[in-house]
N, C-alpha and C positions, 0 to 999 in steps of 0.2 A: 093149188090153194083152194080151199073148199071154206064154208061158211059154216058155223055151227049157226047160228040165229042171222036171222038174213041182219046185213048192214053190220054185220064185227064177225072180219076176219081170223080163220086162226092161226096163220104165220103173219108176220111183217112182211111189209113189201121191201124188196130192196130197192135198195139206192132211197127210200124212204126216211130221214132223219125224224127219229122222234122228237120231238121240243115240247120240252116242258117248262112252263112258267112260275116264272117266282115271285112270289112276294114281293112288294117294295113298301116298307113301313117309313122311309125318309120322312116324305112328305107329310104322312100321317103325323108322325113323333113333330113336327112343327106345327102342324095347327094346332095341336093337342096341346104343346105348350103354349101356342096365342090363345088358344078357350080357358087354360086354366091362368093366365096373366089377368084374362079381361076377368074371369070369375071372383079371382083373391083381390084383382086392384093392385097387387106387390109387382114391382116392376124390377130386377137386380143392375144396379148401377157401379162402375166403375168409380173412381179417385178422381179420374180428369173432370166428371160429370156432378160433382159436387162444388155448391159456392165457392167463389173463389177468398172468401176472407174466411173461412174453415179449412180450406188447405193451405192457406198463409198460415192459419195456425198449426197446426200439424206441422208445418214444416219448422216452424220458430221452434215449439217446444222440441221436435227431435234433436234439433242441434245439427241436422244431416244435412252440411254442407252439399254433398255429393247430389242431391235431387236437380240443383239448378243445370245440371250435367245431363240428365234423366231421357229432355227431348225436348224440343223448342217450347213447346205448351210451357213445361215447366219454368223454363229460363224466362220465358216473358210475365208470368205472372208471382214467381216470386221474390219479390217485392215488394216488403210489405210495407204500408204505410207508417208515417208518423205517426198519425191519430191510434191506427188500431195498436201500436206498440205502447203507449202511450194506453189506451184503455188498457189494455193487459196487464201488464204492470199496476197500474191500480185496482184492477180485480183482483190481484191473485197475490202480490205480493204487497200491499199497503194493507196496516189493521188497523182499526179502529177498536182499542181496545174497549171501549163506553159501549161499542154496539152488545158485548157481554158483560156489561156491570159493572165494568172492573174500570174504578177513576183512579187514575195515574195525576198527578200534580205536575207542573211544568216549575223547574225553578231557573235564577240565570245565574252566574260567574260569580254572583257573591252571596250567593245560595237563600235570595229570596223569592218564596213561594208565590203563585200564578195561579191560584185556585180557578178552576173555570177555562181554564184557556186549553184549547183543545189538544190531545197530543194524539200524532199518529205515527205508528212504528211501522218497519219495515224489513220486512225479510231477509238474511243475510242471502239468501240462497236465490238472491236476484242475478250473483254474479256468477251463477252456473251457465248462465246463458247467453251464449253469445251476442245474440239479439239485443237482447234487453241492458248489455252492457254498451255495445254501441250506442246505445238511446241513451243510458244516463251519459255519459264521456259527451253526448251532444245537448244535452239538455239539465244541465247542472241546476239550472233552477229547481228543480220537482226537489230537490234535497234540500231548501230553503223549507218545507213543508214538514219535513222528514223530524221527528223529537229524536229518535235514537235507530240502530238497526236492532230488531232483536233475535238473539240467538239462537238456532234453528230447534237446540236439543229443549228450550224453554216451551219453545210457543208448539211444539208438536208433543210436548210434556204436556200441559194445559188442555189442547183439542181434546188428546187422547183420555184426561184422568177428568179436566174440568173443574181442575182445583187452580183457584185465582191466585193464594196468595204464594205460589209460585213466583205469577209473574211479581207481583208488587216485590216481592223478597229481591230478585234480581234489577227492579226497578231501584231501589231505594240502595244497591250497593254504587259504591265509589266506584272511578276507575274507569279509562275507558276502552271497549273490546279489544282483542287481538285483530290483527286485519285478516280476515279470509285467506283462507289454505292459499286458494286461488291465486290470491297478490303475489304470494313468494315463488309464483312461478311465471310468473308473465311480466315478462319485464321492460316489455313493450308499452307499456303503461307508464310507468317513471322516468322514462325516456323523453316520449311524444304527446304526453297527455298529464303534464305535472299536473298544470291548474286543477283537472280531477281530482286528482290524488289528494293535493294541498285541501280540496274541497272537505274531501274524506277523511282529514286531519282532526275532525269535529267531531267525528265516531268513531275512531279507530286510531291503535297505535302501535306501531310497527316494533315486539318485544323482543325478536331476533334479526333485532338488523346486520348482526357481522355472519349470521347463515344466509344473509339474502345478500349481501355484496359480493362473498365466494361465489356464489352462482352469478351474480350479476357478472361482475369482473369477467368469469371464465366467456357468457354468454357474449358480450359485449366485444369482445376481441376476436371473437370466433366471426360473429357476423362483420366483421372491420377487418379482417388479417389482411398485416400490411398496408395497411391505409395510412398514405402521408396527410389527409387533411386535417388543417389546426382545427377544423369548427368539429370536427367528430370528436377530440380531443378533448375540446372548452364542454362538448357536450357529455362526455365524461366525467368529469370533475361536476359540471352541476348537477348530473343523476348524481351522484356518492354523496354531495352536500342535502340532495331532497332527501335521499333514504336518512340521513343524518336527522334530518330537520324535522321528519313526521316518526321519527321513533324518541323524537323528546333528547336527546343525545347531550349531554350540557358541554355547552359550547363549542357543539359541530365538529369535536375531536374523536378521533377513531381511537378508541379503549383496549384493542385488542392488537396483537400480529399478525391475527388469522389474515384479512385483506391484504395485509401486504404483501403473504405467505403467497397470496392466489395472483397479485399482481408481478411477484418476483417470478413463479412460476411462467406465466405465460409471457411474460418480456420475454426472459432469459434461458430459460429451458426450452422452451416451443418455438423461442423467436417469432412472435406474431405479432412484433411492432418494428417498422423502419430506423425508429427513435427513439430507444426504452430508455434511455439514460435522460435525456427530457424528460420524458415522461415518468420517471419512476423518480427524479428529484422533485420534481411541480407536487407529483405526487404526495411526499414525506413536508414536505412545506406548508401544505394545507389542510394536510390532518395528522399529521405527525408532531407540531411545533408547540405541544398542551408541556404542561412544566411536568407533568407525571409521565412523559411520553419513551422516557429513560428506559423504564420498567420494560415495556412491550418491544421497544428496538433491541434490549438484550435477552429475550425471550430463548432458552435454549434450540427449539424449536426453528427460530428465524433462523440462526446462527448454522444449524445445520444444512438450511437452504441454501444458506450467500455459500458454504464453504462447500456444495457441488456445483454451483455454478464458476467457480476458480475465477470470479472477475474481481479483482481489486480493485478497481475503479469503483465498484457499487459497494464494497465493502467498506472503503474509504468515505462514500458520501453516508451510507450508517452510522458508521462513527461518527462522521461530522455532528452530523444529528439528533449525537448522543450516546447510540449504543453502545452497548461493553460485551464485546466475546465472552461467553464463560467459559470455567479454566477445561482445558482437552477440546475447544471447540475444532483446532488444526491440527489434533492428533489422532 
């Protein structure tokens, strides 16, 4: 091996590993990001690193049960308070309709006027939220405050056009709202939380009571299959007398067959009572016993149910009670 330039040879030496060095930008690429942190001032923060009554909110308005699951962080902090559920709701969902101009009159039961007296409406769309549902059902009083609920399609009418006498037009009608989609499905409410309800009697009135007792009836025996106790029983019959009672019903009688359509069904086709024959007599006794109630127990419709369920015993207490087979009902 010879030199062309003294000090660089011109073959390799053996057994000689060449090693070449690499780059390492790691450590660069981080300071680079601490120089330009400290330069902007902008710091990027995570969910868990933000206040905790800002992710109470975020969690209230999503609705998402599932975060309390998330990781312990989450499970201890969310919980949100009284007070802050209680400001929200009167941030978001209480209007004062004066703060836009628009004077509303208050009157009472024998329809005289309250000039001056303040009225404040409130959102139907409070009971999208489970939160905020929980908080009225505990705090019934704020609805002592409450003039009316107003109608979502109204007051986001208004926001949107900012034509007033919208509202005053709906103000000044008779009659009081339908209850919320919502009610006719949760029936968890009419069960355990009348006093609510009965509350909400003063805005709302329940216009398809016998599509919410079908569902009620079905939901009710579903969550009880085969339950012998009398108090779940008694606690049947008084939900069917509140649905009665907050849909205005005259004289707490069932008008229709449809219910007892859904209560024959689930006795006696599904069998998900110990005791249907109790229960489906208590039953016709207390809303079945109106002097027009003829009509509905001879309903063709009923008559085709009693005559698949082949019980004569409940055919028999029908009768008792008034109905009339129509002619080919057992043909």
């Amino acid at each position: 091996m010879g030199y062309a330039i003294a000090g660089y040879p011109t073959r390799k030496r053996r057994g000689h590993r060449h090693k070449v060095k690499l780059l390492k930008h790691g450590k660069e690429d981080k300071l680079t990001n601490k120089r330009r942190k400290r330069d902007d001032g902008k710091v990027s923060i995570g969910m868990s690193e933000l206040p905790v009554e800002i992710i109470q909110r975020i969690f209230i308005m999503s609705g998402n049960a599932a975060m309390y699951e998330l990781n312990k962080f989450y499970h201890t902090i969310l919980v949100p308070s009284t007070s802050l559920l209680s400001s929200m709701v009167w941030e978001n969902y209480v209007w004062d309709p004066l703060q836009y101009g628009i004077e509303l009159n208050e009157e009472d039961d024998d329809d005289n006027r309250h000039d001056g007296q303040k009225v404040l409406l409130m959102l139907e769309t409070v009971f999208n939220v489970n939160a905020f549902w929980n908080y009225l059902t505990a705090n019934m009083e704020i609805l002592d405050s409450i003039s009316r609920f107003i109608p979502t399609a109204v007051y986001q009418d208004f926001m949107s056009e900012g034509d007033s006498g919208k509202v005053v037009q709906w103000w000044e009608q008779d009659g009081l709202m339908d209850f919320p989609q919502v009610f006719y499905a949760n029936f968890e409410l009419f069960v355990y939380n009348r006093n609510f309800i009965r509350s909400l009697s003063r805005f709302f009135i329940l216009k398809d009571p016998y599509i919410h007792l079908n569902e009620l009836i079905h939901w009710f025996y579903d969550r009880n299959n085969n339950d012998d106790d009398d108090d779940d029983d008694e606690l049947f019959f008084e939900t069917v007398g509140l649905v009665l009672e907050i849909a205005k019903v005259e004289y707490g009688g069932i008008y229709s067959s449809e219910p007892l359509e859904s209560l024959l069904d689930v006795l006696f086709v599904q069998n998900k009572s110990n005791k249907p024959i109790q229960t489906f007599t208590k039953f016709l006794n207390l809303f079945y016993s109106r002097e027009n109630a003829q009509e509905h127990l001879s309903d063709p419709s009923l008559w085709r149910l009693l005559r698949s369920t082949s019980n004569m015993t409940v055919i028999d207490i029908v009768v008792n009670h008034g109905g009339q087979p129509h002619y080919g009902a057992f043909f």
